[in-house]
N, C-alpha and C positions, 0 to 999 in steps of 0.2 A: 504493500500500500504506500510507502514509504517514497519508492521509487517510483513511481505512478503520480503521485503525488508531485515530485521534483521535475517529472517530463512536464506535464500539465502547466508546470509555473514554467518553465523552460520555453517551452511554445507559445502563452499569453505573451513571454516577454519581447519574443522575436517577431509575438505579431505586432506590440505595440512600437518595436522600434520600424518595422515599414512601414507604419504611418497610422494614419485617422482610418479606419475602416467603414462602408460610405452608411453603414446603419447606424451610425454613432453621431452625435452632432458635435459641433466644435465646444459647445458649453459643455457637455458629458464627456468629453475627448479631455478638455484639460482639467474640468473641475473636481474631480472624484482624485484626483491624483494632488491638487493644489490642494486639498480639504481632508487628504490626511494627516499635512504638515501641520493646520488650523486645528483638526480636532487631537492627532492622534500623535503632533511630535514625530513623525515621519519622515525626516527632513529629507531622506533620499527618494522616494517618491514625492515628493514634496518640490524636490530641484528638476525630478523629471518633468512633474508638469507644467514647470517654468523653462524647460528647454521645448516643452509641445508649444504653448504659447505662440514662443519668437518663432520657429519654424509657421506657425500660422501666418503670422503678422508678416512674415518677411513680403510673400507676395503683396499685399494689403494693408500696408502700416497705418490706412486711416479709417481702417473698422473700428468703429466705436466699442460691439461688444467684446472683442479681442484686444485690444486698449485696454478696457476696463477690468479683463482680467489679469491685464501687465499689472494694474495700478493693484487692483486684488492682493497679488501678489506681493508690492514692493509694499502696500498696506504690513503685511504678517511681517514680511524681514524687519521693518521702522521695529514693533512691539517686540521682534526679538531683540534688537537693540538695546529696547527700553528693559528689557528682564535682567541685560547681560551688564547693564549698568551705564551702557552709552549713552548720556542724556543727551549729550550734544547731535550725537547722529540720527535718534528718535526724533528729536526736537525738528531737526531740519524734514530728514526723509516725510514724518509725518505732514509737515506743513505741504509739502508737494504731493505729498497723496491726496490730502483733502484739494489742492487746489486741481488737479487736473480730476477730480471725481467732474467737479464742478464743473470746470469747462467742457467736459464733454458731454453736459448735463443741458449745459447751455448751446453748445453746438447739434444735439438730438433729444433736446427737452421731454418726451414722451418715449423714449428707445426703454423700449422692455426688457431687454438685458442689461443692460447701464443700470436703469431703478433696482436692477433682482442683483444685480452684483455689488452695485456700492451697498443697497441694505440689506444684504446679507453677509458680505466682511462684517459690517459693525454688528449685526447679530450675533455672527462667529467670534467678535473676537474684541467686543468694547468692552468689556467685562477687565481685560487684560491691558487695558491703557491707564495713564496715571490718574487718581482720582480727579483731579481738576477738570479733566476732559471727559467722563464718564458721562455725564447727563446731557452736554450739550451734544455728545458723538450718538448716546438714546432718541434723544429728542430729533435730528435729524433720520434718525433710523425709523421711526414711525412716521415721520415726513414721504418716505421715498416710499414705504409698503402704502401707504396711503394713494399715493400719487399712480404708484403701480396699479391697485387695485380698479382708480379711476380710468385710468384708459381702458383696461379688459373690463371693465364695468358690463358690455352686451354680452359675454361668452363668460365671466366669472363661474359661476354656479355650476356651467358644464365642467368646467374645467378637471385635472386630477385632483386626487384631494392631497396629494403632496403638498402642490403646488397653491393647493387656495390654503393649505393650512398652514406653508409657510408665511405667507403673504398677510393672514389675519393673525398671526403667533409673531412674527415681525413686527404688528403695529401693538401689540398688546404689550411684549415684551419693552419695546422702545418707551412706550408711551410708561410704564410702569416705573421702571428704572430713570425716568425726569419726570418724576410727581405729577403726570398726567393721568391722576387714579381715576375719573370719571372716564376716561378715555379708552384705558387699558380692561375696568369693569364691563364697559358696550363693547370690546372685542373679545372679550373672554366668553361672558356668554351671548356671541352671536359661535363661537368654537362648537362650546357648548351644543348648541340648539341646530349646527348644521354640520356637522363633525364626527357626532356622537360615535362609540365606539371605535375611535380611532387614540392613538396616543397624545395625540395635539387635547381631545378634548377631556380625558383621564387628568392631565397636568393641569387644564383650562379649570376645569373643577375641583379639582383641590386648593388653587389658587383665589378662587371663589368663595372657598370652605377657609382660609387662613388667609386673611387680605395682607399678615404680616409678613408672609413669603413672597407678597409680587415684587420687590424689589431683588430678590435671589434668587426666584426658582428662575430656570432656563427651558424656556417652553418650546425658541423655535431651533430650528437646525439640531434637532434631536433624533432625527432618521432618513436615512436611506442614503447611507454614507458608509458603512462597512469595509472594511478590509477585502480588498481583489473583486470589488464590487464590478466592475469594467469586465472580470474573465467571463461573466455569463453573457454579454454580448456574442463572445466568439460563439455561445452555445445556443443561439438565438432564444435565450430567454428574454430576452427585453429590446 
């Protein structure tokens, strides 16, 4: 089993070094590999899908959503900085992270991957910045799932429930953690009430039931992020 095992990972690896395979999209292609580094301290998965990235971008350097997971990216390295005790280099790289979030916010105002990636780095990873900047980097983060949610606004409801339960667990979460309690309360149980039996709305209700936990519990980017999550592609499971 052992050895079976070690082919199986031997063969994902060598399909992922010929490239993007065309069932896969450029956001799944780099992000499962960037948000091991974010959730799981994987930094060499982590660096690989910071070399998927630029190999994207090369042809295309003024793709917004391929930009915004450069910046994703150079987001997490800034906070490792800051862990590692580099105030100076956090200080800087962070400042240029928020500002080109921005400009490319301002260059594709309503780009649906721009909104899902700058608020979901601070989902993934505000928590982990210096307190000074925790509430204002929340309060922006319910800004953007908000904003998100308005443009998909005619297709929301169909949508997966991944995807709507990041999207209302990102405004609940944001909103919670910069004392927007009234705000974070209407998105918790709206989880609640159209979620139900999923893990979004288990956390949604417990944070309902103990209002002294919505500033700590972590509600959103709590799944579908696992370890070799990309190898069942090869297996057309997804």
């Amino acid at each position: 089993m052992k050895a079976l095992a070690m082919l199986l990972t031997v063969l994902v690896l060598n399909a992922w070094g010929a490239g993007k395979p065309d069932n896969v999209s450029e956001s799944i292609w780099v992000r499962e590999d960037l948000f091991a580094g974010f959730l799981n301290g994987d930094m060499e998965t982590f660096a690989r899908g910071e070399r998927k990235v630029d190999e994207l971008l090369a042809p295309k350097p003024k793709s917004p959503g391929l930009r915004a997971w450069k910046t994703s990216a150079e987001y997490f390295r800034a906070i490792r900085a800051y862990e590692g005790g580099d105030t100076a280099t956090f200080d800087r790289a962070y400042k240029e992270v928020v500002n080109t979030f921005e400009a490319l916010l301002q260059q594709a105002p309503n780009h649906v991957g721009v909104l899902a990636i700058y608020g979901g780095s601070i989902s993934a990873l505000a928590h982990r910045l210096p307190p000074r900047l925790q509430a204002s980097a929340n309060k922006r983060c319910a800004e953007l799932f908000l904003q998100l949610e308005e443009v998909q606004k005619a297709q929301f409801e169909k949508m997966p429930v991944h995807h709507r339960g990041e999207v209302l667990s990102g405004v609940a979460q944001g909103a919670a953690r910069s004392g927007q309690e009234e705000l974070a309360r209407t998105y918790l149980t709206r989880i609640v009430a159209t979620l139900d039996g999923t893990p979004y709305a288990a956390f949604a209700r417990d944070m309902l039931q103990r209002p002294e936990s919505m500033k700590t519990t972590k509600i959103a980017c709590n799944t579908c992020h696992e370890p070799n999550r990309l190898a069942n592609f090869y297996k057309g499971e997804q």
